[in-house]
C-alpha positions as CSV (number, residue, x, y, z in Angstrom):
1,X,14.2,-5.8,-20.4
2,X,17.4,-5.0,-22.2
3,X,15.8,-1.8,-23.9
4,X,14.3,-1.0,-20.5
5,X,18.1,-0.8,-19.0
6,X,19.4,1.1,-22.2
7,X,16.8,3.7,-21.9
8,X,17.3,4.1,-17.8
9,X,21.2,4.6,-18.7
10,X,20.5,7.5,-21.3
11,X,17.6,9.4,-19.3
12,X,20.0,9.0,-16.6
13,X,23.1,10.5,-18.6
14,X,20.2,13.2,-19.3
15,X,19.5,14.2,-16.2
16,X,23.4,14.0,-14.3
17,X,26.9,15.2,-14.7
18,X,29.6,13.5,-13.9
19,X,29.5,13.5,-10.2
20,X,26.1,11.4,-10.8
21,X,24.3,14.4,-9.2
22,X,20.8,15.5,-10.6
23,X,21.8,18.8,-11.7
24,X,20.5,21.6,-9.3
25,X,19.3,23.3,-12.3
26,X,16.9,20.6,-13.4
27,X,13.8,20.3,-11.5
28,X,13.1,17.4,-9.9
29,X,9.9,16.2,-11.8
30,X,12.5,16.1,-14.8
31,X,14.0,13.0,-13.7
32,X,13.1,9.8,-14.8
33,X,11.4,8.9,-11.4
34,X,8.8,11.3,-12.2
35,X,8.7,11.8,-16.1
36,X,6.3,8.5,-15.8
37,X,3.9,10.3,-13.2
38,X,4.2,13.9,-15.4
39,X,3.1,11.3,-18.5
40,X,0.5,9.8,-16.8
41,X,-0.8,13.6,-15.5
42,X,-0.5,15.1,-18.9
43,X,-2.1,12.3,-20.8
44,X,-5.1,12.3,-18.0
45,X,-5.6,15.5,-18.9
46,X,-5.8,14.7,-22.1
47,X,-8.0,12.3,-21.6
48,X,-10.7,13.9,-19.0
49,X,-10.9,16.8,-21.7
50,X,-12.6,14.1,-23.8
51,X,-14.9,12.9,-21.2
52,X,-13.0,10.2,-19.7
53,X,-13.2,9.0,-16.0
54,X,-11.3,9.7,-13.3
55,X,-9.7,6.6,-12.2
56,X,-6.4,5.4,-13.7
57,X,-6.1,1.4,-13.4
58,X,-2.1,1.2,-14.4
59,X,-0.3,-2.0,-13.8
60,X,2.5,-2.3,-12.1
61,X,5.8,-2.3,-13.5
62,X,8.4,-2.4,-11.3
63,X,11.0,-0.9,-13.6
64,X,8.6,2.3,-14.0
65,X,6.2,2.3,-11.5
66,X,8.1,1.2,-8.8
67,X,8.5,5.0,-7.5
68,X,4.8,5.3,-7.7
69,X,3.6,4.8,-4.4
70,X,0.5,7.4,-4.4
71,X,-3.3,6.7,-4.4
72,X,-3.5,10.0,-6.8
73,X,-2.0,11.8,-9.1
74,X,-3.3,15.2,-9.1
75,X,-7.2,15.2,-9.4
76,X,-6.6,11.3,-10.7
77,X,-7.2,8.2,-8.4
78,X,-4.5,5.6,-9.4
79,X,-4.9,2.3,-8.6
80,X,-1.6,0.0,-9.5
81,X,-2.8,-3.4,-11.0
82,X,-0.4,-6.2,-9.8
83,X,-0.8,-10.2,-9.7
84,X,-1.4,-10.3,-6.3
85,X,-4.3,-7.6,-6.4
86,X,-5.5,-8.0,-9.9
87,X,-8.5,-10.1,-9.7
88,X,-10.2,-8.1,-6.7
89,X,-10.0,-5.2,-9.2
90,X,-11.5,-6.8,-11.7
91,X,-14.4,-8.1,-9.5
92,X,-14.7,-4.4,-8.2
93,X,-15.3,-3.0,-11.8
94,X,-17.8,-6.0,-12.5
95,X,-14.8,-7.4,-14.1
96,X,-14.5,-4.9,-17.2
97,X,-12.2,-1.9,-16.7
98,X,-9.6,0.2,-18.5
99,X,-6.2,-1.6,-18.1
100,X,-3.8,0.8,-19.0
101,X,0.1,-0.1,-19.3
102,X,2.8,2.4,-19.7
103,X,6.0,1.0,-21.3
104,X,9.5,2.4,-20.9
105,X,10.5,6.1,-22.2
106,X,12.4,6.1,-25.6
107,X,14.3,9.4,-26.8
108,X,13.4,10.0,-30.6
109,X,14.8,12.8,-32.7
110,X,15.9,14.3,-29.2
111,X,12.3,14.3,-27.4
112,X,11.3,11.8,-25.0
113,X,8.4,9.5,-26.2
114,X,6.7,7.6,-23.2
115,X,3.9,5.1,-24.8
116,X,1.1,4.8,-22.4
117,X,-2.2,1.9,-23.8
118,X,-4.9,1.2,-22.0
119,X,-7.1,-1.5,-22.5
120,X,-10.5,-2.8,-22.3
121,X,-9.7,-5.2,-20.1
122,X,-12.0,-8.4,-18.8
123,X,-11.9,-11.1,-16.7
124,X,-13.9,-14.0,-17.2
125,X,-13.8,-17.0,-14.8
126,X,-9.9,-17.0,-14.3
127,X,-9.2,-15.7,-17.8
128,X,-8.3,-12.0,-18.4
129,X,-8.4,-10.6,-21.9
130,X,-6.4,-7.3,-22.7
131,X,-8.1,-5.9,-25.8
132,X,-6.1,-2.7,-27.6
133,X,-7.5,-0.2,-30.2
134,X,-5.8,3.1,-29.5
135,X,-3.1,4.3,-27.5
136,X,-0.9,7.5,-27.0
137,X,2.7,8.9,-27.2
138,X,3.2,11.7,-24.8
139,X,6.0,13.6,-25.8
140,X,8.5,16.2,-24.3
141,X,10.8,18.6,-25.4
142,X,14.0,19.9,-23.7
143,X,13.6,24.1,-23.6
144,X,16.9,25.3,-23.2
145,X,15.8,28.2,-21.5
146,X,14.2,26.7,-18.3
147,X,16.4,23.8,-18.3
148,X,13.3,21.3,-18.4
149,X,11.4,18.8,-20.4
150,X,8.0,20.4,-22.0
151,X,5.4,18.6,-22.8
152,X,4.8,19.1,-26.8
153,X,2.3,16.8,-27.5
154,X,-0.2,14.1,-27.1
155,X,-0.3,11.9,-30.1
156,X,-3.2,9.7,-30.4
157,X,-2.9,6.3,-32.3
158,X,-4.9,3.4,-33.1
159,X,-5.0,0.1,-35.1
């Protein structure tokens, strides 16, 4: 939780000035409301270029995806995954689906480095099981020239 709140404060200091005003220069999909949804987009992408599906299971965070309150992000159906709702999705999918978890952004040598997994996840009886093997760090860039974060890459990474 801690490194969640650390990571809010600097994106924030990012993306304000000190009237705590998004600057009218920065787009709004820069700020960190929507850098999640632009990381979920751009990995998706990513993805469905490798023959993925269309569907995006993403639990709920409510640090992150609080702000998310759409059924799709562009061409992507997103369904949020929460406790209440969780085993209905399971049961919908036959109980096997891809779980996929996006954890808070980080800033690394001056890019911002948003970690999305997803899992093979599966629910037996009332168990679930969360299984990882790869996962992905999309990363931006801050171009000077439009004032905005760029996307620079999709690393891939497994165990």
């Amino acid at each position: 939780m801690k490194i969640f709140v650390v990571a809010y404060f600097v994106l924030m200091t990012l993306f304000t000035r000190s009237s705590g005003q998004i600057p009218r220069d920065v787009p709004i999909r820069d700020t960190t409301i929507s850098i999640y949804t632009r990381a979920i987009l751009d990995l998706s992408n990513y993805r469905n270029a490798k023959g993925n599906n269309a569907t995006i299971y993403l639990e709920a965070d409510y640090g992150i995806t609080a702000d998310l309150h759409r059924d799709k992000i562009d061409k992507y159906n997103v369904v949020l995954i929460t406790w209440e709702n969780q085993k209905e999705i399971y049961i919908r999918n036959n109980n096997h689906l891809t779980h996929t978890k996006i954890f808070p952004a980080e800033i690394k040598k001056g890019n911002i480095v948003i970690t999305i997994t997803p899992y093979a996840g599966a629910r037996k009886g009332k168990h679930y099981t969360l299984s990882v093997g790869d996962g992905y760090n999309v990363i931006y860039e801050f171009n000077c020239e439009t004032k905005r974060y760029d996307l620079l890459r999709v690393e891939e990474w497994g165990i």
